[in-house]
C-alpha positions in Angstrom: 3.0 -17.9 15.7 2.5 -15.1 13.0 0.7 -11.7 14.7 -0.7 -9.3 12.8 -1.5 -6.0 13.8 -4.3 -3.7 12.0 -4.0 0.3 13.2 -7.0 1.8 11.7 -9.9 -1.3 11.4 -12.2 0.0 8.9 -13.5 -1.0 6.0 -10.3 -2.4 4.5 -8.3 -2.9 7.5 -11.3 -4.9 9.3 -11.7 -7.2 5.5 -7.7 -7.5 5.3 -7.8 -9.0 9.2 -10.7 -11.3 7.9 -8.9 -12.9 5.1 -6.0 -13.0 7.0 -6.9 -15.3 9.4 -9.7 -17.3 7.3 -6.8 -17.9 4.7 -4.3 -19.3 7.9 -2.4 -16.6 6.9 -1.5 -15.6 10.6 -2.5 -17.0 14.0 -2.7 -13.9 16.4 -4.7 -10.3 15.8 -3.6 -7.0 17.3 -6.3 -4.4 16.8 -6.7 -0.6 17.2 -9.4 2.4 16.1 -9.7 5.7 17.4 -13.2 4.5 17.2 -14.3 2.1 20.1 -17.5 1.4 18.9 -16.2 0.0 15.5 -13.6 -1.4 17.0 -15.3 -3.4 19.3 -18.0 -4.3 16.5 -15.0 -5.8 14.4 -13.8 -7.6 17.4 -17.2 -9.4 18.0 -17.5 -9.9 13.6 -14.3 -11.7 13.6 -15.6 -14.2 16.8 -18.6 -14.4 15.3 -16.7 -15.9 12.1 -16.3 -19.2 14.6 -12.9 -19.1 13.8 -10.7 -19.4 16.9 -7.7 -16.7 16.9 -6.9 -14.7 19.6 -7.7 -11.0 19.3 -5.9 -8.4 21.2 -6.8 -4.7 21.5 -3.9 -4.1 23.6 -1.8 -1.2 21.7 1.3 -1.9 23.6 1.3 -5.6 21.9 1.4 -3.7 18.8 5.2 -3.7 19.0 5.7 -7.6 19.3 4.1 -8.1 16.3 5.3 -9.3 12.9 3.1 -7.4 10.5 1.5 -4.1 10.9 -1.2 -3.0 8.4 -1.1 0.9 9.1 -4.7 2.0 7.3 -5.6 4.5 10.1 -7.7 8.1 8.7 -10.7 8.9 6.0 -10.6 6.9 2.9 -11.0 8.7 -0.7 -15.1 9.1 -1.3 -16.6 10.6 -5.0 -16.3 14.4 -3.7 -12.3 13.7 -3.2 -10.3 13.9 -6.4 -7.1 12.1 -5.9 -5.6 10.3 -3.3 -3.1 13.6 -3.0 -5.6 15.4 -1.4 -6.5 13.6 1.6 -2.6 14.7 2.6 -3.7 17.3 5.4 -6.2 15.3 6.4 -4.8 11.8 7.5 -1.6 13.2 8.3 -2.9 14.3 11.6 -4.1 10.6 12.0 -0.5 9.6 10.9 0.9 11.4 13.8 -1.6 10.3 16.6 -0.7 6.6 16.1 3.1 6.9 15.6 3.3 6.5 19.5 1.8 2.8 18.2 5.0 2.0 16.8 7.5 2.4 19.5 9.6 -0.3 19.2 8.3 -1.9 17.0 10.7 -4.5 15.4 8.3 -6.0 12.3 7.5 -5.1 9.1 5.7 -1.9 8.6 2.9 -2.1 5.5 1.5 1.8 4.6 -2.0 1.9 3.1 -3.8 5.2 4.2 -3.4 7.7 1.2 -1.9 9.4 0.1 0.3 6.5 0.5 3.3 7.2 -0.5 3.8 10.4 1.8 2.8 8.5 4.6 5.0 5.9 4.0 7.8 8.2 3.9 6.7 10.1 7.1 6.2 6.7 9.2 9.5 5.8 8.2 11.3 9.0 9.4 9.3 10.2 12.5 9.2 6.3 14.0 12.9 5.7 13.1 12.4 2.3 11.6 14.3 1.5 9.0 13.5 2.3 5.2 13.8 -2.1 4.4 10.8 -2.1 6.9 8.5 0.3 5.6 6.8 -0.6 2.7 4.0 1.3 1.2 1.2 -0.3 -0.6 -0.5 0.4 -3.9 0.9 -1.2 -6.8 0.1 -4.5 -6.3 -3.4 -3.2 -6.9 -2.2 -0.8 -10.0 -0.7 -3.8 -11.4 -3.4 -5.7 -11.3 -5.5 -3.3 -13.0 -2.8 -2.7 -15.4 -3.3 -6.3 -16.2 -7.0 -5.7 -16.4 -6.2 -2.7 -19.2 -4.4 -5.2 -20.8 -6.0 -8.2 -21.5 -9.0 -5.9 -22.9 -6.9 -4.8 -25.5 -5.7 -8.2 -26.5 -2.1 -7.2 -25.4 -0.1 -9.7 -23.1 3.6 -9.7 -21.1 3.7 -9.0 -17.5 1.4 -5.7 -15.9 3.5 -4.1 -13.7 3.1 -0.4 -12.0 5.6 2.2 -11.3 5.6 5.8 -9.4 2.8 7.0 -7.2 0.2 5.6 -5.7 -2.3 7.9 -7.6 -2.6 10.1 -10.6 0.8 10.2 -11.3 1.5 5.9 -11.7 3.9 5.1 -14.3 2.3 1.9 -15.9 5.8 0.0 -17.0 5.0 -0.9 -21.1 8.5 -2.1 -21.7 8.4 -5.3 -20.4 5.6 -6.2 -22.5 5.4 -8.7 -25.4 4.7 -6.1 -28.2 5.1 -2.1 -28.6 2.5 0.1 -27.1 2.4 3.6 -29.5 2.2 6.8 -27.0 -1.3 7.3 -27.7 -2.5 4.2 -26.3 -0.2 4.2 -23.5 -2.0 7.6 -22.4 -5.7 6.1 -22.9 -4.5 3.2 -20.7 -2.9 5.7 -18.2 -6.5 7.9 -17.8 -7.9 4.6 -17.6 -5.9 3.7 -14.6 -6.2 6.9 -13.0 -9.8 6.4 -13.1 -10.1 3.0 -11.8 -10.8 3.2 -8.4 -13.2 5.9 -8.4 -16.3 3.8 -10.7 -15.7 1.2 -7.3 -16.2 4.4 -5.2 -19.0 6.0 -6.3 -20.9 2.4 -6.7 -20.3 0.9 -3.5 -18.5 4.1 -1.2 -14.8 2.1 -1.5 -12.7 -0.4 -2.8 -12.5 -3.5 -0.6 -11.7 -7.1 -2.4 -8.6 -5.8 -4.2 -6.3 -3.9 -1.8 -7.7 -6.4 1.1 -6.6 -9.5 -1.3 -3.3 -7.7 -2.3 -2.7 -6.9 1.6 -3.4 -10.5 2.7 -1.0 -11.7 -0.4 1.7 -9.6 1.0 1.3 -10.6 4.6 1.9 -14.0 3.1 5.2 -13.0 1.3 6.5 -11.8 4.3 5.5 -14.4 6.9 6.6 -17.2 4.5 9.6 -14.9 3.1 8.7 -16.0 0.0 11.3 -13.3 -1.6 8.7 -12.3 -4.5 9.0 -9.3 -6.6 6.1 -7.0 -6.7 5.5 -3.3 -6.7 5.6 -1.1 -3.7 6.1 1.8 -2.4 10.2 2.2 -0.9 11.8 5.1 0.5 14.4 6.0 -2.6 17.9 7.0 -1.4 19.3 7.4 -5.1 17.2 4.6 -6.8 15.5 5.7 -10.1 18.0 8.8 -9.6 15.5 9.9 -6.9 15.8 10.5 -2.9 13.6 12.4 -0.4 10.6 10.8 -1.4 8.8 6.9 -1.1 8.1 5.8 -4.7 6.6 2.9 -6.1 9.2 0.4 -7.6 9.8 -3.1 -8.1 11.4 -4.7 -5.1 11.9 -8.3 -3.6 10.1 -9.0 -0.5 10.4 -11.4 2.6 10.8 -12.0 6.2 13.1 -8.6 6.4 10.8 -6.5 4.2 12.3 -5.0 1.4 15.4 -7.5 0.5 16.2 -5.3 -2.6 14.7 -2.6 -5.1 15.0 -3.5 -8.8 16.6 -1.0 -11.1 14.8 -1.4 -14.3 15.9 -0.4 -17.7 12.7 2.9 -18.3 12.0 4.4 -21.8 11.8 8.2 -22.6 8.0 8.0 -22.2 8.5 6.0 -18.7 11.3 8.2 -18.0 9.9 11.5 -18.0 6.4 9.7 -16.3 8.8 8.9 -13.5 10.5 11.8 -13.0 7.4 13.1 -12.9 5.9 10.9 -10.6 9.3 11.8 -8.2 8.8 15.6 -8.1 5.2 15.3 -7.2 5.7 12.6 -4.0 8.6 14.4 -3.3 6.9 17.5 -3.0 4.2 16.3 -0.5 6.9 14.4 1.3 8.6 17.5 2.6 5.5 19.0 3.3 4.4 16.4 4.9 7.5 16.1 7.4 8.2 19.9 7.6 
């Protein structure tokens, strides 16, 4: 039996415990929201689907389960610039619900932005272990890296590095031809601006980080061992510490089985370096 548990059933933790089940992904729901009115609504939405899995709202099941989607707090809308700046704000939600995950033995999965910070803080205030806490974002990067790509005609293998926000490294070395500097920085302002055309047209982004999510669930679950990027807490990685970075890791039934340390050019370099400073910087103020 595969449980998942959602702590924070909006709009893309309510889709993400939708596809979930409708794919067969898992076979048992755990879910929480400071708001008992949506909750219950998402309760009745998902019986309504016909589709018989048992649904919990029990918090202390929370802690038996396999998967936790952790997408508790306010989700970026047109008036909020980046993802950076929602830091004061959800990191009071962060705290609430860390009484949640007392002893909770699974696999943590951070989506609330900024994501990265929150990653980081989950990891150290609940004490589980840095393999456990994986923070997501680039799976959803990458794939509009990808996007980027094929427009221009360029092919190899999209992959996203660095934070969950303005400052993403998009990784152009392990493509099939050279990328100058000047279209790596179109393709970068590009990417930064991705999410917020979906945001001002229909108030979020839903299908891709609740398609992403499910994906990973499935990785997991099936400890399927596939590389993707994430956010890990860094102890030396990349030459950086003190801070939960996207990277490319392999992923399973443990979490994070290993991060990959991949060869970065100067431009890459100095993006990620970059990148490091800036999450490390909310990071501590985040946990001081």
């Amino acid at each position: 039996m595969a449980r998942l548990a959602v702590v924070g059933v909006g709009r893309i933790g309510g889709e993400v415990a939708y596809l979930a089940t409708s794919l067969g992904i898992v076979d048992e729901l755990i879910l929480y929201d400071c708001d008992p009115g949506l909750l219950r609504a998402q309760v009745l939405d998902l019986e309504h689907t016909g589709l018989q899995i048992p649904i919990s709202t029990d918090t202390a099941e929370i802690r038996d389960s396999d998967i936790c989607i952790f997408s508790a707090g306010m989700p970026r809308n047109p008036s909020i610039k980046s993802r950076a700046d929602l830091l004061e704000t959800n990191l009071s939600a962060t705290f609430d619900c860390i009484s949640l995950l007392k002893g909770f033995s699974g696999i943590l999965v951070t989506v609330t932005n900024p994501m990265d910070a929150n990653n980081f803080v989950l990891c150290k205030k609940t004490g589980i272990s840095r393999e456990r806490c994986i923070g997501f974002g680039g799976q959803l990067d990458s794939a509009r890296f990808g996007l980027a790509l094929r427009n221009r005609g360029i092919t190899g293998f999209p992959f996203v590095f660095g934070e969950h926000g303005e400052h993403q490294v998009p990784y152009f070395s392990g493509l099939a031809s050279v990328v100058d500097t000047k279209q790596r920085e179109e393709i970068l302002t590009e990417l930064r601006g991705a999410s917020m055309e979906v945001i001002k047209g229909k108030g979020g982004t839903v299908f891709g980080p609740a398609l992403h999510l499910a994906h990973l669930a499935r990785i997991i679950l099936k400890d399927e061992q596939e590389l993707i990027a994430c956010s890990a807490v860094l102890e030396g990685e990349y030459g950086l510490s003190g801070c939960s970075l996207g990277v490319p890791a392999r992923v399973g039934h443990s979490g994070i089985r290993k991060i990959e340390e991949w060869e970065l050019d100067e431009w890459e370099r100095k993006k990620m370096d970059e990148a490091g400073k800036f999450v490390k910087d909310l990071c501590d103020r985040a946990v001081s």
